[in-house]
Structure formats: C-alpha cells, structure tokens
C-alpha positions in Angstrom: -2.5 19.3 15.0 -2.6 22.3 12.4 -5.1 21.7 10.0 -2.7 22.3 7.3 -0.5 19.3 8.6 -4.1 16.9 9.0 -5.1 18.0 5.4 -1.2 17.4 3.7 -1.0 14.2 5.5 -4.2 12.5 4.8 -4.7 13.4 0.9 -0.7 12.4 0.5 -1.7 9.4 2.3 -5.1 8.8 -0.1 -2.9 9.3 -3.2 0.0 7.4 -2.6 -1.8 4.1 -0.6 -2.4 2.9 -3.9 -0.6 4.3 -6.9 3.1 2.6 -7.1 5.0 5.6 -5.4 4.9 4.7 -2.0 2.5 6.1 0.3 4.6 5.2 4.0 8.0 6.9 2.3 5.8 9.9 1.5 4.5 10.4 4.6 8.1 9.8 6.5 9.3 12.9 4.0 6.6 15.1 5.1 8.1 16.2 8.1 12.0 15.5 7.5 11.9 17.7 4.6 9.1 19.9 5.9 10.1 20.6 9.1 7.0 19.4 10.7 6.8 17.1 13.7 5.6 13.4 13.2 1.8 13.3 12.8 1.8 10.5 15.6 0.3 6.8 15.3 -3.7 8.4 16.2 -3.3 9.9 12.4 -1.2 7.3 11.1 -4.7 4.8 11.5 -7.0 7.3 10.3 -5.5 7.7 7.6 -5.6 4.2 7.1 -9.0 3.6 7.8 -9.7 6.2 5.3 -7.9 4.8 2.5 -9.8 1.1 3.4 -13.2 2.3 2.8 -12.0 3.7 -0.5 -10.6 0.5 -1.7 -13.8 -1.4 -0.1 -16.2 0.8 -1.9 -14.3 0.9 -5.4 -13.5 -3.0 -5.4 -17.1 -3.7 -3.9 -18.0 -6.4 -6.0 -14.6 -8.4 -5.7 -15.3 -7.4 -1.6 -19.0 -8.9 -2.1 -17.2 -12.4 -3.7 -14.5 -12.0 -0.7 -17.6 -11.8 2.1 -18.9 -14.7 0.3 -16.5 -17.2 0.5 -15.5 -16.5 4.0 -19.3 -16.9 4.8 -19.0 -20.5 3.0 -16.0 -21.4 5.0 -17.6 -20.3 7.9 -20.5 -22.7 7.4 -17.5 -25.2 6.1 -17.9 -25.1 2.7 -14.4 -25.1 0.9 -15.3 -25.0 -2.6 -16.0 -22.4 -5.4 -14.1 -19.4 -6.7 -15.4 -17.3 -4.1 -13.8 -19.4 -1.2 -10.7 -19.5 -3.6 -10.3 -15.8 -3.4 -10.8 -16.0 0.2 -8.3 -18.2 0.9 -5.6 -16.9 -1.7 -5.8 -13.0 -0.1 -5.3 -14.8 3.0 -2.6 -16.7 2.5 -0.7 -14.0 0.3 -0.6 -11.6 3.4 0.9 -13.8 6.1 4.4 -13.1 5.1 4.0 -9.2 5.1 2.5 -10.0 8.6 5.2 -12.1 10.0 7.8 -9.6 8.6 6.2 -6.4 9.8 6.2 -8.0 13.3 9.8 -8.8 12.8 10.5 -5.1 11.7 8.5 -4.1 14.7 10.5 -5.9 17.6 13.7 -6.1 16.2 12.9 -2.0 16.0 14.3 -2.3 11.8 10.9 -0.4 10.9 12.1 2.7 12.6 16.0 2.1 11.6 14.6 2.8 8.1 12.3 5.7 8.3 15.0 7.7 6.7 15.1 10.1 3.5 18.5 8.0 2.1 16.5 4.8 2.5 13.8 6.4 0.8 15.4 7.9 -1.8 17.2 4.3 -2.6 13.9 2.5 -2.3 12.0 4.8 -4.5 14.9 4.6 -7.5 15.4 0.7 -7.5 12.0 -0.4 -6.9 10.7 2.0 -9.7 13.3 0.8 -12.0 12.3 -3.2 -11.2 8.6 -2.1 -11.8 9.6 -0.8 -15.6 11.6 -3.7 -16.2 9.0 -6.1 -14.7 6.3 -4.2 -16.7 8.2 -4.3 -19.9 9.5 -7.9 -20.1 6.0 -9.6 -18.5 3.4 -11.1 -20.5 -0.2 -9.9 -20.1 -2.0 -13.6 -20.4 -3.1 -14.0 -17.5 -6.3 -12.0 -15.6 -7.6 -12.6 -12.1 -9.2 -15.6 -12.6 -5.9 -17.3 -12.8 -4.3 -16.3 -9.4 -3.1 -19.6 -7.9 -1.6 -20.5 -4.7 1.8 -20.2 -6.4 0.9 -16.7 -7.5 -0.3 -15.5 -4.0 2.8 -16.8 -2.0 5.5 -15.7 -4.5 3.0 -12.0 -4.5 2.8 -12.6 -0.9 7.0 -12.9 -0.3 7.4 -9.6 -2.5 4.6 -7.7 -0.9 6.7 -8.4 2.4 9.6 -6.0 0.7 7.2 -3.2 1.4 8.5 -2.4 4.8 11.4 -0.9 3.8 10.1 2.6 3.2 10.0 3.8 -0.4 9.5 0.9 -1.6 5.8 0.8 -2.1 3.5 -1.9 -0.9 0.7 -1.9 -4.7 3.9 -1.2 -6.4 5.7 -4.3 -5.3 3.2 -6.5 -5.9 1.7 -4.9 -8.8 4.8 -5.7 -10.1 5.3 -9.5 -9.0 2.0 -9.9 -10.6 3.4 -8.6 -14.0 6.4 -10.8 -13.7 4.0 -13.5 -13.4 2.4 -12.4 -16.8 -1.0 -10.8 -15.8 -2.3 -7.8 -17.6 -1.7 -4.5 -16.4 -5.7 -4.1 -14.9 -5.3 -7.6 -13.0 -2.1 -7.2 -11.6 -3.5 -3.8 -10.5 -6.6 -5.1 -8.9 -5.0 -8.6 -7.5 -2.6 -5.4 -6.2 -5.4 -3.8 -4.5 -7.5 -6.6 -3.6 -4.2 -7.8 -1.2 -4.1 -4.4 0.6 -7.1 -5.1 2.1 -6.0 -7.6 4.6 -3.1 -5.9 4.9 -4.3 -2.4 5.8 -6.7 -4.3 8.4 -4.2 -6.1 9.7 -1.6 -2.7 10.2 -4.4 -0.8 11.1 -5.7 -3.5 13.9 -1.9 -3.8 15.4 -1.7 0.3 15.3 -5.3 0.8 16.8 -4.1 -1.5 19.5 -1.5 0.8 20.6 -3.4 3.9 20.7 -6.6 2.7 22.4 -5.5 3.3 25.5 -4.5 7.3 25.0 -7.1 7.9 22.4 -8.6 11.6 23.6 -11.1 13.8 22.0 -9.0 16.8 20.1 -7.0 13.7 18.9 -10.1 11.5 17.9 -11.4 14.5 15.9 -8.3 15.0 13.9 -8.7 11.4 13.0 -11.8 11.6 11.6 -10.8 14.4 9.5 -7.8 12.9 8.2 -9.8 9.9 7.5 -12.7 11.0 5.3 -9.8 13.5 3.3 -8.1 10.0 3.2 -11.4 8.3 1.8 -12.2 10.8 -0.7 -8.1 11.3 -1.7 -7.4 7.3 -2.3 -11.0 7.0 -4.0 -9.9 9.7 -6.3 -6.3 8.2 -6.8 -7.9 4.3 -7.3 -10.0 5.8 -10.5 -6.9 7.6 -12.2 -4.7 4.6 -12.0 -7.5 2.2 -12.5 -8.2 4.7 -16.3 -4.2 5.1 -17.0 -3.5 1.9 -16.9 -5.8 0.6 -19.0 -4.8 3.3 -21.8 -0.9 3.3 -20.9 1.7 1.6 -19.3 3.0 2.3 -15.6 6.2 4.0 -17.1 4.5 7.9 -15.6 4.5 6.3 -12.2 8.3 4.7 -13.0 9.5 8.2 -14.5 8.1 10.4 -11.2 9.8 7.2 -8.8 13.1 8.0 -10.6 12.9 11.8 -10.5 11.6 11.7 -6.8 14.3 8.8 -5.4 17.4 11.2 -8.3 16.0 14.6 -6.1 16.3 12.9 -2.8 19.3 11.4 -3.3 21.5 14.5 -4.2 19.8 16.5 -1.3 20.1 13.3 0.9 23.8 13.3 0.4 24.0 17.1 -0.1 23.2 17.4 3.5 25.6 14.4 4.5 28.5 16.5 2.4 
C-alpha cells in the first residue's frame, strides 16, 4: 500500500476512534471520495490495535481497576467497585456484539458503507448529541454507572454500526441523557470502547490470520503505531475541551461534514 494511503488511514483512524465524529464513516469516505482502493481488513485491525493501546495507556488507572476486578472474579470474588466496573463494561457491550454479528451475516454492515448513509448519520446523530448535551444534567460522575446505565449505554452504543454515526459519540451522548457530566460521560465513553475494539478487532484478526504475509504485516505495524500516537493525541484534546467547553465544536463540524456530503452525495445522484 502507498505510504501516503497507510499514513491518511491510520492518523484519520487515531483521530476520529474517539472524538464524536465517527472514525468507521471517515475511513469508508477515504477512498469513495478519494479515489483510493479499500485499505483491506490487514489495516482495518492495525489500526485498531493502534488506537487500543492509546486508550489503555491514557485510561491506565481505570484499566488497572478493570484488571482488578476480573482478577477478583476470577478467584470468585464478586464484590467491590472494582468487580462492579468489570462487570458493567461487560455487560454494556454485549448488545453492540450481538448486533455487529447480525450486521455481519445478514451482510447490512456492507449495505451501509455508503457516503449518503454517512452523510445522514453524521447530521442526525450530531444534532441528537447537541440536544442530548444541552437538555442533560451533569449530576452524575462515574461512580454512579449502574446496571441500568450500562444496558440503556449498551443498546445505544449498538446504533454505532450504521456508519457515521459514531460509536464515543453515541454513547457519550446516552451518558449525557442520563445526566453525567461532560468528563464522565466522556470517560464511561471511552472506558466501553475497550471491549468493544477487542472484541471487533478479535473477530477481524480471525479473518485475516490465515492470509496474513509479510509486506502486508509491515504495513500493519506502521499504520498501528501512527494509529497509537494519532488517538493518544486525539484522547488529550477532547479529554482538555471538554472540560473547558461544551461538545457543540464536535456537533458544528458533524453538521458541516454530514450538509457537504449530502449536496455532493445527491449532486452526483442528480
């Protein structure tokens, strides 16, 4: 793969994983608007393996707490905060794992990889993030995630497969309709992406294990440390905005981007 391609995919991919744009709709728009072939599934969990060890190293000591209680449940101790956690992440990413392998066999994921379904996607879920970020309390921190909360984040983290939709977005902004401040519904946000990018990576690594070569494995470790280094950088700036402002920047570019799209979406249709 050109190096140009390796190095637009994987920082797109570090950058968007976790700010509320979309990072899967970004990366389906790469090639259809840039004329590029697709970057293949060997890239696709690179990249995803790249963007992991950024959220594992920035969230360390919530990962530390997480490693905790599974070590307690493990040893089958069920009680503490630690175990709580555990179980909650847990439990919040079974329905994005049950609907992805729906998607997946019923072949919907790849009915819409397409820049109208993007473009849709990125407009209404922006505009349900400002309303859900303007009209929800901030009472609540991490400390209060129940099993309510992690079902009902769970449900809407689920919505993510439709491309454009954006997987910290979503939940980021279930978490704010459930009144928790903009930094907690951020890092409860973050904190569920890890289980979920294990799990999609896992199913994806299992498909290319077989026809793995060695140009191919080299790409992918490119494209994952520019991934690593990319999302790190993209974890601090939302983590420092958000905590000064409100997620209206990240709404404003969704409505732009999904506006843009639409007209050249339907301006190619015409």
């Amino acid at each position: 793969m050109p190096m140009l391609q390796l190095f637009l995919l994987a920082v797109i991919q570090g950058i968007t994983e976790f700010l509320p744009v979309s990072s899967s709709g970004h990366l389906v728009l790469l090639p259809n608007l840039a004329g590029l072939p697709d970057q293949g599934l060997v890239i696709d969990v690179a990249v995803h393996v790249g963007t992991l060890g950024a959220v594992l190293l920035y969230f360390r000591a919530d990962v530390s707490r997480i490693l905790s209680g599974m070590v307690r449940m493990a040893s089958g101790r069920f009680d503490g905060p630690d175990v709580q956690l555990a179980l909650l992440l847990v439990l919040a990413t079974v329905p994005v794992i049950i609907a992805g392998l729906a998607f997946r066999l019923t072949g919907l994921s790849l009915m819409l990889r397409s820049v109208t379904v993007i473009a849709w996607a990125t407009l209404i879920f922006g505009l349900v993030l400002w309303w859900a970020d303007r009209t929800g309390s901030k009472a609540r921190t991490t400390g209060d995630w129940s099993l309510r909360d992690a079902i009902v984040m769970g449900l809407w983290q689920a919505i993510a497969l439709i491309p454009g939709t954006s997987r910290s977005g979503i939940t980021i902004t279930a978490a704010r309709r459930l009144g928790f401040a903009r930094p907690d519904a951020a890092r409860l946000a973050m904190l569920m992406s890890i289980p979920t990018i294990i799990a999609s990576g896992t199913l994806l690594g299992l498909e290319v294990a077989s026809s793995l070569d060695l140009p191919k494995a080299r790409d992918g470790c490119i494209a994952a440390a520019l991934a690593f280094v990319a999302a790190l950088g993209a974890l601090h700036f939302m983590m420092r905005l958000i905590e000064q402002v409100s997620f209206t920047p990240f709404v404003i570019y969704r409505v732009v981007l999904g506006l843009a799209l639409l007209a050249w979406s339907y301006g190619l249709a015409a």
